[in-house]
N, C-alpha and C positions, 0 to 999 in steps of 0.2 A: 589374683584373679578368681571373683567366684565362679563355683561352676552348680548347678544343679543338672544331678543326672538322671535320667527315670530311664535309662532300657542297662543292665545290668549283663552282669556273665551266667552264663546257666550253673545250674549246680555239679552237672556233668563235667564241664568243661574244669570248674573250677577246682574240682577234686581232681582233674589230671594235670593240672599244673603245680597242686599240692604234690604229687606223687611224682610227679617230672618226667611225665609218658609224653609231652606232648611235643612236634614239631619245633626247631627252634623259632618259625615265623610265630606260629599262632601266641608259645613263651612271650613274643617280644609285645605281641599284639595285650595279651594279656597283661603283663608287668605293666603297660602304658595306664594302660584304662586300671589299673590297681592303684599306680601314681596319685590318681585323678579321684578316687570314690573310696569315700571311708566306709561306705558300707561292704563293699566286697573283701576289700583290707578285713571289717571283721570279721567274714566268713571264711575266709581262706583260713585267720588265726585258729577259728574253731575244727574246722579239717583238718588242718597242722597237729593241734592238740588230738583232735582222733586219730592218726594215725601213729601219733608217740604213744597212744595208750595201748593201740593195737599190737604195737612192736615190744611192747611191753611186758603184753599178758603173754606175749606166746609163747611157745615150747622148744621151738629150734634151739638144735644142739651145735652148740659150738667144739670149734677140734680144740686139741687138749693145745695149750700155749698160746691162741690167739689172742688172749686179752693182753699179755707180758708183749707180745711182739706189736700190738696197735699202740701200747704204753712207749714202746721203745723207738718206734719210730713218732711218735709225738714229739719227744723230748730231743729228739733229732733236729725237728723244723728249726727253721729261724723266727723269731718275733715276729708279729707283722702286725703292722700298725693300724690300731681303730679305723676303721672308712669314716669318713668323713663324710655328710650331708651332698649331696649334689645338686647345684641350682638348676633349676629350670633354663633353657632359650626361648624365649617369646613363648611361642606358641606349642613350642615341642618340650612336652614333660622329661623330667629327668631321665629317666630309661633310654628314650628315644634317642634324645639329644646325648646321650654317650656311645650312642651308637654309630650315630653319623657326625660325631665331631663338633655338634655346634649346632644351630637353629635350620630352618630355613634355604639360609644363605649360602651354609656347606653344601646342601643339595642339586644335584647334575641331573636339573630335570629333564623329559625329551620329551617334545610335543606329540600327542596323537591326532592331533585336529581339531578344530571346535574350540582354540583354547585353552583343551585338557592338556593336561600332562602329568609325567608319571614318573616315578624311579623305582629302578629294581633294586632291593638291599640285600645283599648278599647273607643269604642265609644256609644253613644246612638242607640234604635234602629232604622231601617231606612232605614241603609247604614252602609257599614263593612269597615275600612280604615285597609290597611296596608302598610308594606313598604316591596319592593322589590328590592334584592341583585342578579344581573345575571355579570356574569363572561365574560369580554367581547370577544366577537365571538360568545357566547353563544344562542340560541334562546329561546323562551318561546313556549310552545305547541301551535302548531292552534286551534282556537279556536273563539268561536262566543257570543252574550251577547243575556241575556233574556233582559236587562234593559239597564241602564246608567251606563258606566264605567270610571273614569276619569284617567287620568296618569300624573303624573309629573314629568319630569324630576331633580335631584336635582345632580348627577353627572352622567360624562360621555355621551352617546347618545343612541338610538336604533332608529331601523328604519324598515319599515313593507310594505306594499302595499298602503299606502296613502303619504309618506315621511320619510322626517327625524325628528327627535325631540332631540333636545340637550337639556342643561341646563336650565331650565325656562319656557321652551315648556310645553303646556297643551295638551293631546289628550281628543277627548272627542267622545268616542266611543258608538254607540246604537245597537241597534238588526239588522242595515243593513250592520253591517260590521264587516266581519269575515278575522281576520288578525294572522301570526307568528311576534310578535316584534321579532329582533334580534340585543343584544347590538352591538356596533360600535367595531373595535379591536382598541387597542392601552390604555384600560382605561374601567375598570369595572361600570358597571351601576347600579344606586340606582335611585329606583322613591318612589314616595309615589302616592298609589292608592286607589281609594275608588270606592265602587260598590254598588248598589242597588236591586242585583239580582243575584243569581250566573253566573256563566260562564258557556259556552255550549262548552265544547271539543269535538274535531273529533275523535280520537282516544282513545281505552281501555283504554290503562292501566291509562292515566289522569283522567277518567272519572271516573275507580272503586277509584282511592284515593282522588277524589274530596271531600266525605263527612270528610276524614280524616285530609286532609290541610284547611277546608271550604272555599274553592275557589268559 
């Protein structure tokens, strides 16, 4: 499946998934869209390599015998076998698809109305990932963020007041922007999202079933 992708991960973001500060949702949000774009794969490589040089140059003193006791418990481990490549399911890139078992079809989605639907994937605390099923033509309520919201596209497109995002597209939405996605026609939409904060809807009736869908 080709993909072109033009909205990428920030540089921010990307260095703290290099470093492993970040939420496991946003991790998982990340790894996806990593999957999917060779160009962040080479950025991330390059942040990789700076912070091995960082850890490199520096000065921290290690206590006396630490190196003999990380030797010793090495040699302790058991073998563990090469990984192996992981195929894709449909639409859900490798990451994803190891995480819920399989494409699509493993998914226990629950409707919100409109169509929509949604799953929550158990993640650490932090940040909430789920995946979201919009119907396409279909819109997502306006709405605005307390925090950091991320989106990926993984089929189909939507598009909102900042552009368009197809397949592989990252949006990465904060507290200054209050947008309606609306999937593309021609081919229903699945992203996988993850959030740090709830959602700030404009209108009722979103807002009273906020705590019921935990959006």
């Amino acid at each position: 499946m080709t993909t072109t992708i033009r909205h990428h991960v920030s540089d921010r973001l990307l260095m703290a998934y290099a470093a492993g500060t970040l939420p496991e949702a946003f991790s998982l949000v990340l790894a996806t869209h990593l999957s999917l774009c060779d160009e962040c794969r080479a950025r991330l490589g390059e942040y990789e390599a700076l912070g091995g040089q960082v850890l490199e140059r520096s000065d921290l003193a290690m206590a006396e015998g630490s190196l003999e006791a990380c030797l010793a418990r090495i040699e302790g481990l058991a073998p563990v076998a090469r990984p192996q490549p992981r195929r894709a399911h449909g639409v859900f890139p490798a990451p994803l698809a190891k995480y819920v078992g399989g494409g699509p079809e493993k998914v226990k989605w629950r409707p919100l109305g409109m169509g929509v639907r949604q799953a929550i994937l158990p993640t650490a605390r932090g940040a909430t990932a789920r995946l979201l099923y919009i119907p396409a033509g279909q819109a997502v309520p306006d709405h605005g963020h307390r925090g950091t919201e991320l989106t990926l596209v993984l089929q189909g497109a939507f598009a909102d007041s900042t552009d368009r995002f197809g397949r592989g597209d990252l949006e990465i939405a904060d507290e200054d922007l209050e947008h309606t996605p609306i999937a593309e026609a021609g081919e229903d939409c699945i992203c996988l999202a993850a959030t740090d904060a709830p959602l700030r809807f404009n209108a009722l009736i979103p807002r009273l079933l906020q705590p019921v869908f935990r959006i």
